[in-house]
C-alpha positions in Angstrom: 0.0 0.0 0.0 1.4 3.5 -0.7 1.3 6.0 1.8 -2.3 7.7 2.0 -2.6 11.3 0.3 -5.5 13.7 1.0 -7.8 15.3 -1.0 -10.3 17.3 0.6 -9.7 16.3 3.6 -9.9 12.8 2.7 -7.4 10.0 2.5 -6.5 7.9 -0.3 -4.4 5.3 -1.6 -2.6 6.8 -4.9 -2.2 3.1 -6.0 -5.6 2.4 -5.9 -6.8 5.8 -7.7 -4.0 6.4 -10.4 -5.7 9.2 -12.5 -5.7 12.8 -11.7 -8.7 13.4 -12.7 -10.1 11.0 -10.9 -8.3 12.1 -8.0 -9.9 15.7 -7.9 -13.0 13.8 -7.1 -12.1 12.3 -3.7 -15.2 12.7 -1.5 -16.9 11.1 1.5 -19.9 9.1 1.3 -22.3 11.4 3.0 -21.7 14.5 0.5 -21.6 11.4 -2.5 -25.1 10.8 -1.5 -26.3 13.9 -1.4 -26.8 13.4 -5.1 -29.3 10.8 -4.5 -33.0 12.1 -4.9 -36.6 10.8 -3.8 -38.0 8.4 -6.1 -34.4 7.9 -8.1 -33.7 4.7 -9.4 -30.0 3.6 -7.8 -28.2 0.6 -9.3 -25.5 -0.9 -6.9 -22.4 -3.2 -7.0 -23.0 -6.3 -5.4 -23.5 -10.2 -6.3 -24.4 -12.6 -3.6 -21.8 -11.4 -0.6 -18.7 -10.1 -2.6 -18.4 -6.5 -3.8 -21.3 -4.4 -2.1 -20.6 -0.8 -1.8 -19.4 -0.6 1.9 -20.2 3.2 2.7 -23.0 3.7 0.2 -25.5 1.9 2.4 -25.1 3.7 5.9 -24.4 7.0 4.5 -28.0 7.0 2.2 -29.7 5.7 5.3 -28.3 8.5 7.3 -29.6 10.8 4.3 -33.2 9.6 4.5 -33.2 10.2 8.0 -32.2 13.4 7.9 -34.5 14.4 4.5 -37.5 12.6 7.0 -36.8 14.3 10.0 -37.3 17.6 8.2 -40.8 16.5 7.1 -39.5 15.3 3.4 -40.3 12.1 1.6 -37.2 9.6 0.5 -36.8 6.1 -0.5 -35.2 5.0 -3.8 -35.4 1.9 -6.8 -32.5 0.0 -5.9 -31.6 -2.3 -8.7 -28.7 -5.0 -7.8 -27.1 -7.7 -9.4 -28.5 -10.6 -7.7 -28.5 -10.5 -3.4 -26.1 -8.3 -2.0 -24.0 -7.6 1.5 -27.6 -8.5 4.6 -25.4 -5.6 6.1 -26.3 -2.7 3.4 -30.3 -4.2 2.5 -31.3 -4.8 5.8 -30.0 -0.9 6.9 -31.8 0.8 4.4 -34.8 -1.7 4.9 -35.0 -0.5 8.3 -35.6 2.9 7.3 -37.8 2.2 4.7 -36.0 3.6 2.1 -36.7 0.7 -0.5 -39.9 1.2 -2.5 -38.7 -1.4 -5.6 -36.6 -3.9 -5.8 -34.9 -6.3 -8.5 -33.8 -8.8 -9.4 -33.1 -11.4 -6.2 -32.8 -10.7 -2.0 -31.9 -12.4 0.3 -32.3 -10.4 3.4 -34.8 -10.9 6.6 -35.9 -7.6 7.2 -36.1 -6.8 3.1 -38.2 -10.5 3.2 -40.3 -9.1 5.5 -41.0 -5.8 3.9 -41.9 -7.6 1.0 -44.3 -10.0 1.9 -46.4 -7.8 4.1 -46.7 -5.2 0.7 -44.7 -3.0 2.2 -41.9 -2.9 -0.9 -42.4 -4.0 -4.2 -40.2 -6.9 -5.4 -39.9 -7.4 -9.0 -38.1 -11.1 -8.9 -36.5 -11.9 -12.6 -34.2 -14.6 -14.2 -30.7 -13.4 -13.4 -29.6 -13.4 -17.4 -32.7 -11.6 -18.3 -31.8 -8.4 -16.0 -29.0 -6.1 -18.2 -31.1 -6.5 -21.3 -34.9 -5.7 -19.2 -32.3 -2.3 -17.6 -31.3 -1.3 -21.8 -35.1 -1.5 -23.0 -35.9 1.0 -20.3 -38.3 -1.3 -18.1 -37.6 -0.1 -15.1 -37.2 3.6 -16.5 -34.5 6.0 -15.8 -31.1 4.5 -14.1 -30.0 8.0 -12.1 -27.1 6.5 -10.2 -24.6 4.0 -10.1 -22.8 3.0 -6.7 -20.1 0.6 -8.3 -17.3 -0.9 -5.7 -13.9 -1.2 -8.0 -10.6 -2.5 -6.9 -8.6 0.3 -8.1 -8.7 2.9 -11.2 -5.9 3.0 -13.8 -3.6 6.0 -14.7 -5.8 6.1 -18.4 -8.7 6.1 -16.2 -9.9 2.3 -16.6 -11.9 0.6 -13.6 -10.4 -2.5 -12.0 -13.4 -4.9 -11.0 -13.2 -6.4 -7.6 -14.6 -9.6 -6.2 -17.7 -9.8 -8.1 -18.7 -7.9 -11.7 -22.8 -8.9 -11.7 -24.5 -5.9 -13.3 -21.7 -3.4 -13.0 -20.7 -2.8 -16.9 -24.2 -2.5 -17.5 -24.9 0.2 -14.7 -21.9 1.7 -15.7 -23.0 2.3 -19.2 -26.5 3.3 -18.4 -26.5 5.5 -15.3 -26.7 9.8 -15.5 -24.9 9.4 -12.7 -22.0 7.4 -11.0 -20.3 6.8 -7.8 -17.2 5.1 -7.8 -16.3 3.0 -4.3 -12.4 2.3 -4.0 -12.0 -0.4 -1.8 -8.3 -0.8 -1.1 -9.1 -4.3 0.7 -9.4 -5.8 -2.1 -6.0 -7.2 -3.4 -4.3 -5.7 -6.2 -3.4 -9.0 -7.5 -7.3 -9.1 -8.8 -6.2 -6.7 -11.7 -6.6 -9.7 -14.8 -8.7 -12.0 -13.1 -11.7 -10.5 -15.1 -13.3 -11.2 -18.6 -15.7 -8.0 -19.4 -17.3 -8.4 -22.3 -18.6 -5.7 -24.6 -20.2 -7.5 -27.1 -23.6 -7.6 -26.3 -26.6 -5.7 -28.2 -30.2 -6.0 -28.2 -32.2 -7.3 -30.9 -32.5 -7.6 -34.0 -28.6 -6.8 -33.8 -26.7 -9.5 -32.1 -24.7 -11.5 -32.9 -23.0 -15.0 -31.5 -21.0 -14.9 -28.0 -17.9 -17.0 -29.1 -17.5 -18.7 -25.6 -16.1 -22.3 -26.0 -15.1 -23.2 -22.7 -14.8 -22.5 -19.0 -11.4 -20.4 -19.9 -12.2 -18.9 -22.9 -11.3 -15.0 -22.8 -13.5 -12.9 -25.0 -13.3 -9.6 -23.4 -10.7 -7.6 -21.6 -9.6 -7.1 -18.3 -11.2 -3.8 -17.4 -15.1 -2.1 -17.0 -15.3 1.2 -18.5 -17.0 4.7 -17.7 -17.4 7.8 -19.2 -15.0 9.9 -16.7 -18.2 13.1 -17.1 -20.6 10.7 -15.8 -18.6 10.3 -12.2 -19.4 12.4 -9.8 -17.7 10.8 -6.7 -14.8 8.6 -5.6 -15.3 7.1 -2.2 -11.7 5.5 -0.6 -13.0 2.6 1.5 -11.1 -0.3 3.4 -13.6 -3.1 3.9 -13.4 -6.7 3.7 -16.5 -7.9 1.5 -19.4 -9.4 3.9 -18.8 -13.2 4.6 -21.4 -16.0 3.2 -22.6 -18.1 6.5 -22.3 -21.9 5.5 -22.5 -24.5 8.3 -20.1 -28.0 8.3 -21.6 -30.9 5.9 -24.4 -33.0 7.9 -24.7 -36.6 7.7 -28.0 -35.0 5.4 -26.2 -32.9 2.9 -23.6 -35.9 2.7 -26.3 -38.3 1.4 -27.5 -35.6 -1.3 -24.3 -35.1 -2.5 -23.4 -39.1 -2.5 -26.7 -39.7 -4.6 -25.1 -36.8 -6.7 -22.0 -38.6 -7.2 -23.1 -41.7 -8.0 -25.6 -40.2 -10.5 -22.3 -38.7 -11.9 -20.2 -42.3 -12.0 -23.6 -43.5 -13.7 -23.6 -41.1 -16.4 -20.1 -41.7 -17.2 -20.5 -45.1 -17.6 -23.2 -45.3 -20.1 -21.0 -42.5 -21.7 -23.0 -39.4 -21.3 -20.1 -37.9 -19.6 -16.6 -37.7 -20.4 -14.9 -39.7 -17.9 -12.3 -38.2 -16.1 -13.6 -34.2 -16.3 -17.6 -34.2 -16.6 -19.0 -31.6 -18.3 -18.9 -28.0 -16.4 -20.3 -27.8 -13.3 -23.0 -25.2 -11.4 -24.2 -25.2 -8.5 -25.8 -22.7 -6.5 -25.5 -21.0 -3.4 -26.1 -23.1 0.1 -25.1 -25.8 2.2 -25.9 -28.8 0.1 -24.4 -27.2 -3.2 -21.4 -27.0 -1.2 -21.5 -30.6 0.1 -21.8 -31.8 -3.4 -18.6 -29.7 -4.6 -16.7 -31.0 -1.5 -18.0 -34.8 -2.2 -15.7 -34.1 -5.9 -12.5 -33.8 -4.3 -12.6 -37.8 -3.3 -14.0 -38.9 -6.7 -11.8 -40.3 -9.6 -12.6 -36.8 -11.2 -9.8 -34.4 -12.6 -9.7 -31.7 -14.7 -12.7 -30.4 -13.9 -14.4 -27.2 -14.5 -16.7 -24.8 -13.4 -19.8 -22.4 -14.8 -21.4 -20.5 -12.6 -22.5 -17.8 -10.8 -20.8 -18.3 -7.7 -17.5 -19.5 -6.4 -18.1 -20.9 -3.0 -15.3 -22.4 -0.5 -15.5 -25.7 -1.5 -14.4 -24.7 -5.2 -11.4 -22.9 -3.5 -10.6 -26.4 -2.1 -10.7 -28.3 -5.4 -8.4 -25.8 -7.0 -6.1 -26.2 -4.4 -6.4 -30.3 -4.6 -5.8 -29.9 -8.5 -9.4 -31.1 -9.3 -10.9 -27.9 -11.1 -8.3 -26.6 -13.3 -11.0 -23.6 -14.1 -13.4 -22.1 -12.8 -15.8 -19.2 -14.5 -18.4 -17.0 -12.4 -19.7 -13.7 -11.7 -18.7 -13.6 -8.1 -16.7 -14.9 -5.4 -19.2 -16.2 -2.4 -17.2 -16.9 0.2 -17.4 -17.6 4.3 -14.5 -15.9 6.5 -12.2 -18.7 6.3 -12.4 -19.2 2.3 -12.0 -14.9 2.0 -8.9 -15.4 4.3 -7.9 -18.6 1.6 -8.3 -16.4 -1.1 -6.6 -13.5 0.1 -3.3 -15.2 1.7 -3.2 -16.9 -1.4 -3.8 -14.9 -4.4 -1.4 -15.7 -6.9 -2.3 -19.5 -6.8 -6.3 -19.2 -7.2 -6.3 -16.0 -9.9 -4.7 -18.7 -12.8 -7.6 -21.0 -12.1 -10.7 -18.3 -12.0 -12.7 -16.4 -14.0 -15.3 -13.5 -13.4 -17.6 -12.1 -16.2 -20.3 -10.0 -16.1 -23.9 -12.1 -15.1 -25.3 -11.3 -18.2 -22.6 -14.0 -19.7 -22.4 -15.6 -16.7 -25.7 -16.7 -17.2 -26.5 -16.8 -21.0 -28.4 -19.3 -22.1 -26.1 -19.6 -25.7 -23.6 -20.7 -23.2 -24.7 -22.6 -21.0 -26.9 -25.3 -23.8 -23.2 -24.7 -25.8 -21.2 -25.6 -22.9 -23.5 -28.6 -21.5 -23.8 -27.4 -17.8 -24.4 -29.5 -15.4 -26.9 -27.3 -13.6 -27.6 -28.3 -9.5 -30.0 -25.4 -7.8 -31.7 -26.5 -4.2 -35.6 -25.8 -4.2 -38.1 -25.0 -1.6 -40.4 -28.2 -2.7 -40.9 -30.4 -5.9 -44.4 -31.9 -6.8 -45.1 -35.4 -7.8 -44.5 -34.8 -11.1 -41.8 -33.1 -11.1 -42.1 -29.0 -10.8 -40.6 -27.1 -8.9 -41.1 -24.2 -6.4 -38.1 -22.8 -5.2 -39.2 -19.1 -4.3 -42.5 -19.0 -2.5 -43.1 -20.2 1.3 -46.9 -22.1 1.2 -46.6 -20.8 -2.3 -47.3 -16.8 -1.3 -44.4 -15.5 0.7 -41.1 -14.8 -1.4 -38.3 -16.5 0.2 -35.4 -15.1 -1.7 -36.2 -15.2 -5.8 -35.5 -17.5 -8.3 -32.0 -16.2 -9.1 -30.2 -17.5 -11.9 -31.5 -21.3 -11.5 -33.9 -20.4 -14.0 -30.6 -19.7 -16.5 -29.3 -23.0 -15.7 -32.2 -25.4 -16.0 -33.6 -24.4 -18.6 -30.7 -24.8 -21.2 -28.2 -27.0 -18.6 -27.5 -30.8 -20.1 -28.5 -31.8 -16.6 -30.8 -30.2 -14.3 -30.7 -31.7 -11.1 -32.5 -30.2 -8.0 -31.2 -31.1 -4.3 -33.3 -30.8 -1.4 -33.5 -32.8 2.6 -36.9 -34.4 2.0 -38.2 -32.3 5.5 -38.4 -29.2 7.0 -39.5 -27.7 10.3 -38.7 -30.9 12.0 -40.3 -33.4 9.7 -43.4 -31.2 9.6 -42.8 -30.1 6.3 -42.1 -32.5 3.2 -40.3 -31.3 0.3 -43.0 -33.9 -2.0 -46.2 -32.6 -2.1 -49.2 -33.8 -4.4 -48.8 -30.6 -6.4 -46.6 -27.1 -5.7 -48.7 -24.1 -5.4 -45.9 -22.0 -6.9 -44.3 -23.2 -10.3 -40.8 -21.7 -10.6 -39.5 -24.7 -12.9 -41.6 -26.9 -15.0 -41.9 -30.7 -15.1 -40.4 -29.9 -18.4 -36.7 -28.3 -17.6 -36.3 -30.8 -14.1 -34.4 -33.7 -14.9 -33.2 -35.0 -11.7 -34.4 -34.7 -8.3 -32.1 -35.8 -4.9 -32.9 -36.0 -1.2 -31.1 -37.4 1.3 -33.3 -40.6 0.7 -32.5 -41.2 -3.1 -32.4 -39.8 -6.9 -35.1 -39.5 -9.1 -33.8 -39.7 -12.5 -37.4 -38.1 -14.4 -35.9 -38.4 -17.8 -37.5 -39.9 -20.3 -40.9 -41.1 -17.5 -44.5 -40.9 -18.8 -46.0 -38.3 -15.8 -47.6 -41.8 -14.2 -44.3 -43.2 -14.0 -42.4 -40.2 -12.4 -44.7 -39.5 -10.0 -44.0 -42.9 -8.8 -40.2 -42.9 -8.9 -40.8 -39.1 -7.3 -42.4 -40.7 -4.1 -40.8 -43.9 -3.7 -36.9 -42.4 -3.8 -37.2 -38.9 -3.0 -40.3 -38.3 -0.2 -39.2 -38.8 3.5 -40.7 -42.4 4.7 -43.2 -40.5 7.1 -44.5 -39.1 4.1 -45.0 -41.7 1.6 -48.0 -43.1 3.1 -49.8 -40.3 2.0 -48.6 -39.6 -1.4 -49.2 -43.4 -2.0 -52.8 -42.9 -1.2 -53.1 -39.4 -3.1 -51.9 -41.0 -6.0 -53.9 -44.1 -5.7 -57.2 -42.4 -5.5 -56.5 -40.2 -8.5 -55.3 -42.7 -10.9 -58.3 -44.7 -10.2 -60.7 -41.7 -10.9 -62.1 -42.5 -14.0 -61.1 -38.8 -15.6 -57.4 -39.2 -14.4 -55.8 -38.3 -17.3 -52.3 -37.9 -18.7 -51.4 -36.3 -15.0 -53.7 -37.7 -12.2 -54.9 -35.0 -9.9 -57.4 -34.9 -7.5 -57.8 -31.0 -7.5 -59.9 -30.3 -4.5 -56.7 -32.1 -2.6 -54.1 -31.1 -4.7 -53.2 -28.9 -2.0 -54.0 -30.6 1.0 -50.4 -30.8 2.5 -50.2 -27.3 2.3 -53.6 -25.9 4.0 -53.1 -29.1 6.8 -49.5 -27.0 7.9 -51.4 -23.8 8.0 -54.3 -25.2 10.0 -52.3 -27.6 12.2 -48.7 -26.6 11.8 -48.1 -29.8 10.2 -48.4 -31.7 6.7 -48.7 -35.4 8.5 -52.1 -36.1 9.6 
């Protein structure tokens, strides 16, 4: 680090802010915000825990107390790239100051909000978000509040530890805000593939992505130096994702997984050896799977995903995943401290793109993902809710699982079969929120077995559904749901018995429980 210089009082790192001009525009976060209106619509930094503006949050929430206090009305649009920092949403939850929100949260206090209509939550495939922000659907972007590593002596913008929605809110914002967080290690500088190929119809043309490692971009976002109107120096590790040890649960999931995967391989499906690339999303059990890898015969692996999470850190280090391609690094305190101690050896091996290609269908069906997303519940016949509690109250969104099943080679969904102490089963007769058809779900794993759906009549994966998937305590009861509607003489191509369809669910909300 170079020794701080001031500018306007305020201290900076001249390594980490290289351009004079950019230098003349040293400010603190409170006078930043001040540029912030009511009603404006504020794009942010931020994908999953990694690269949330750190003084943006508390210094805007300070703001609308302030405008408030003096009998004014404020709250902003705050447009993300998928869930950022619980740190920064839940402190301008607690002030109100959210009236919309897109495209994925993840906060309690923000959850809250939403559910009782307090804040509008508009809850969007992760891919589909940069081109929605172009065509103007959510009107006017006013101000960007992007976190960057560093800025270059010609005035380029160093990403840092996640890139989401940032070239995009770059490009269309009046305004932008520029957070320098000098945490963040230098040795980040050409870890990143930005890509500024994209265009909206009818004038685009094919993203020439061929593997995990392919480079199609360059190394550095760009903004228009008029647009800037603030550079905040900040020192601040990114917020830490909370993941808990493997249970003896989350170890049967992933050793379904893997012998699914061993399976697969030997009726050649997959290459032996390296797979096909892998995704997985966010959580425990996506993290037990990745961990279950480093004991396989697999080498050479690769990664495409959103997220890296700790256990792809530990692959990389084992020499199992000799790539690995996201949009951000999701990491717990110990995997940050990994990463940071030991830079030089995890920057060869990663990746990070903007989510727009991070997601894109054209490269995930190109590149033959091997897509595996936890869900809420699954139905007998296969769809999946993975959103919406009792099939009303948002749980967190449907992220970019949506991306990833859909075009994926394999869409698998992982779940325990309970929840709430066996009160809850993740098998019900039918979901009453669809997130992911009968038609994208391939594969469905519980602790108790795998439920390979390709290929199966409806009759015959409801079935194979119930008997591998549904907790024991449970089965009784599908077994008899099923029964009685396949012997109705209107059962059709899908039995249902619609007046029970959702019994499971209105039995919890009148007894607290789904058994009988």
């Amino acid at each position: 680090m170079s020794s701080p210089v001031h500018q306007a009082g305020i201290a900076y790192d001249p390594s980490r802010v290289r351009n004079r001009y950019f230098q003349g525009l040293v400010t603190d976060a409170a006078s930043a915000v001040a540029a912030i209106g009511d009603g404006d619509t504020v794009a942010i930094s931020g994908f999953a825990s990694a690269g949330t503006p750190k003084a943006f949050a508390p210094a805007l929430a300070e703001r609308i107390r302030a405008v408030r206090s003096e009998g004014g009305r404020m709250s902003v649009n705050l447009l993300t790239g998928a869930s950022v920092a619980n740190e920064a949403e839940r402190t301008l939850a607690e002030v109100d100051g959210i009236a919309l929100r897109m495209p994925y949260q993840s906060e309690p206090t923000a959850r809250r909000k939403i559910n009782a209509g307090e804040m509008d939550y508009v809850d969007v495939h992760l891919s589909h978000v940069a081109q929605q922000v172009w065509q103007g659907y959510y009107g006017n972007v006013d101000v960007a509040v992007v976190e960057v590593a560093a800025i270059t002596e010609d005035g380029k913008l160093v990403p840092g530890m996640s890139v989401g929605n940032n070239k995009t809110w770059l490009d269309v914002a009046d305004k932008v805000i520029l957070e320098v967080n000098s945490w963040v290690p230098l040795g980040v500088e050409g870890m990143h593939d930005i890509y500024y190929g994209t265009a909206l119809p009818p004038d685009r043309t094919p993203i020439m992505l061929t593997s995990a490692d392919s480079r199609i971009g360059q190394v550095h976002l760009e903004v228009d130096p008029a647009k800037v109107i603030a550079v905040i120096p900040t020192n601040h590790w990114d917020s830490k994702t909370i993941l808990t040890p493997p249970d003896a649960v989350s170890e049967a999931i992933a050793g379904h997984v893997l012998e699914f995967f061993h399976h697969e391989v030997s009726v050649g499906r997959l290459p032996e050896g390296s797979l096909l690339p892998l995704q997985a999303g966010i959580g425990n059990v996506a993290n037990a799977v990745l961990s279950g890898l480093a004991a396989g015969p697999y080498s050479d692996l690769t990664c495409y995903s959103e997220v890296i999470q700790d256990s792809m850190l530990r692959l990389i280090k084992d020499g199992k995943v000799s790539h690995a391609s996201a949009t951000a690094l999701a990491l717990s305190g110990d995997g940050l401290s990994e990463l940071v101690e030991n830079f030089d050896r995890y920057r060869r091996h990663i990746t990070l793109r903007p989510q727009e290609i991070s997601n894109h269908p054209e490269v995930v069906r190109r590149l033959g993902i091997i897509a595996m997303n936890g869900m809420l519940e699954a139905d007998i016949y296969g769809n999946v809710n993975s959103t919406h509690v009792g099939g009303t109250k948002i749980m967190n969104g449907v992220g970019g699982s949506g991306d990833f099943t859909r075009n994926g080679n394999v869409s698998m969904f992982l779940s325990p079969s309970t929840a709430k102490n066996g009160a809850v089963s993740a098998i019900v007769p039918m979901v009453p929120h669809v997130d992911h058809t009968e038609h994208d779900v391939q594969v469905i794993v519980t602790e108790h077995g795998l439920a390979d759906l390709r290929s199966l009549s409806p009759r015959k994966r409801s079935r194979l559904i119930v008997d591998r998937c549904a907790d024991p305590s449970f089965r009784p009861l599908l077994h008899d749901y099923l029964d009685r509607a396949e012997a109705r003489p209107d059962s059709g191509n899908t039995p249902h018995i619609l007046e029970e369809a959702f019994s499971f669910h209105t039995r919890f909300a009148g007894t607290g429980s789904m058994l009988r």
